[in-house]
C-alpha positions, 0 to 999 in steps of 0.5 A: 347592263346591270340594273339599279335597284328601288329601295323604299326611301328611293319610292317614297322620295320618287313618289314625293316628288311625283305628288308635287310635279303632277298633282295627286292624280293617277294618270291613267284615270285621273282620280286621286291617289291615296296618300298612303298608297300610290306607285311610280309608273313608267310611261314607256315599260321598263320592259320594252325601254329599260334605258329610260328606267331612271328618268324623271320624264318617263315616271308618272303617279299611278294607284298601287294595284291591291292585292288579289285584284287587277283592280288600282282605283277604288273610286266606283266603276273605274277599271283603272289597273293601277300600276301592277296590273297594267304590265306592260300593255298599254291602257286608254283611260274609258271615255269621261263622258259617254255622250 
């Protein structure tokens, strides 16, 4: 099976749409995404579910991982890996109150 590529018109066009479907919140932390910045992510790896690459329920906003970091969210003390550094592990968000 041959894969379709993402050109950067489609991510745009994608991440758009995300924006407006979920509002401007990465799910895994729940913070806001950048404009500038933010990333499609698949709920369910495209490495473990390859099939379910191109479908819009499968896709999520999520922080674009900086450079030289494993870090997405900037908002302080949050561990949020982002897109990038998720790979294909899942994540918990940390607990939103510690009472």
């Amino acid at each position: 099976m041959t894969r379709r590529s993402w050109s950067g018109r489609t991510i745009t066009r994608i991440t758009a749409y995300l924006r407006r479907r979920d509002g401007n919140t990465c799910w895994l932390c729940h913070h806001p995404v950048a404009q500038d910045s933010g990333s499609i992510d698949h709920i369910h790896p495209v490495s473990t579910h390859p099939d379910l690459e191109h479908t819009p329920t499968n896709w999520k906003l999520a922080h674009l991982t900086r450079a030289g970091t494993e870090q997405g969210c900037d908002h302080p003390g949050c561990t949020c890996p982002g897109n990038k550094g998720r790979k294909a592990q899942p994540w918990t968000a940390p607990p939103s109150r510690s009472w």
